[in-house]
C-alpha positions as semicolon CSV with decimal commas, in nm:
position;residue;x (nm);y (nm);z (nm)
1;X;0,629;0,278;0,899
2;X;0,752;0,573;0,795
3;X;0,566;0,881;0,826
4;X;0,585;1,166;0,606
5;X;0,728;1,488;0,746
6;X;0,426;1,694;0,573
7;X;0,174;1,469;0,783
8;X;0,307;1,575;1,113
9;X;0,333;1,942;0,999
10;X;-0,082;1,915;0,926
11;X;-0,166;1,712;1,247
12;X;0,044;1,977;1,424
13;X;-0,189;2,241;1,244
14;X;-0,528;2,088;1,260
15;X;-0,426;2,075;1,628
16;X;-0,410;2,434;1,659
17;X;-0,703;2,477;1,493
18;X;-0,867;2,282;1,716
19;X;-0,727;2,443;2,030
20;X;-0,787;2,766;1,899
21;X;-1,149;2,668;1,796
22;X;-1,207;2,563;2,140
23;X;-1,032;2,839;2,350
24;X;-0,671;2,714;2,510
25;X;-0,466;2,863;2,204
26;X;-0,450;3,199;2,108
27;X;-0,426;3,269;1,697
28;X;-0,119;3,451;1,784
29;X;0,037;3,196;1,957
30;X;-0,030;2,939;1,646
31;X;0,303;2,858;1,489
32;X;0,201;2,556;1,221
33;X;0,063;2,751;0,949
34;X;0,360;3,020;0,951
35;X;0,577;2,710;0,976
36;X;0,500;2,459;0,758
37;X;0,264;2,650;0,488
38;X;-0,009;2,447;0,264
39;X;0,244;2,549;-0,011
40;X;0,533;2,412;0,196
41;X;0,373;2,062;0,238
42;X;0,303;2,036;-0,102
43;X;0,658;2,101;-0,236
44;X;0,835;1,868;0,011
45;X;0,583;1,595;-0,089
46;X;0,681;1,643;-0,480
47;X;1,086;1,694;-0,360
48;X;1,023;1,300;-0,159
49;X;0,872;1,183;-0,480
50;X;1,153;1,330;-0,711
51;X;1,445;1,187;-0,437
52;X;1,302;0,841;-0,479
53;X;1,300;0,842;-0,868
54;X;1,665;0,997;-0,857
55;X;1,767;0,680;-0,600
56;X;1,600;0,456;-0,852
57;X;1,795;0,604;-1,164
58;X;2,099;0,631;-0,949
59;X;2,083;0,255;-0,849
60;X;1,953;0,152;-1,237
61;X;2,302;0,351;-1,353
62;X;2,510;0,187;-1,139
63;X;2,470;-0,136;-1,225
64;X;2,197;-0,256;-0,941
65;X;1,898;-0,455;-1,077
66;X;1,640;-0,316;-0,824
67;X;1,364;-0,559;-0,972
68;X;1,613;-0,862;-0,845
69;X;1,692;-0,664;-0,557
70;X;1,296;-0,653;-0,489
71;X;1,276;-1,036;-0,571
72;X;1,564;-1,149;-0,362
73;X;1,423;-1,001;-0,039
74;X;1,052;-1,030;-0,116
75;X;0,995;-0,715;-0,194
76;X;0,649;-0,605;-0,444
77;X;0,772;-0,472;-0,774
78;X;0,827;-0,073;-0,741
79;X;0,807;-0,088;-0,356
80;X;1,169;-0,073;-0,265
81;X;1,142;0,314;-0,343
82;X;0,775;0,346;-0,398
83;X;0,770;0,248;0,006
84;X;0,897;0,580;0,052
85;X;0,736;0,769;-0,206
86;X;0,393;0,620;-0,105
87;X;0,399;0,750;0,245
């Protein structure tokens, strides 16, 4: 399953929270929040979203019938890009 690159940026920062919290980890030495932001996470979640309609659009324009596409391989209705939108 894939996992979405925003989630690992917040486990990596509730981890430093934690080891700050509890001693090991100075603030200073805290990289996650200067990295990957709140604001950061957000945007890249709404940028996945927007990709996956554009693939959808792209596929609908060239011809591809992703609704038989789903069908043929068993696939729910929307999940062939909602898969990756719904991480």
């Amino acid at each position: 399953m894939a996992i979405r690159p925003s989630a690992i940026w917040q486990q990596q920062a509730d981890e430093q929270t934690a080891a700050i919290a509890a001693g090991p980890l100075s603030p200073d030495q805290a990289y996650a929040f200067t990295l990957w932001p709140e604001s950061l996470r957000v945007e890249t979640d709404a940028a996945r979203d927007e990709l996956c309609w554009y693939i959808d659009a792209s596929l609908e324009e060239s011809g591809i019938d992703v609704a038989a596409l789903e069908a043929r391989h068993g696939i729910e209705p929307g999940e062939l890009i909602g898969a990756w939108r719904h991480w």
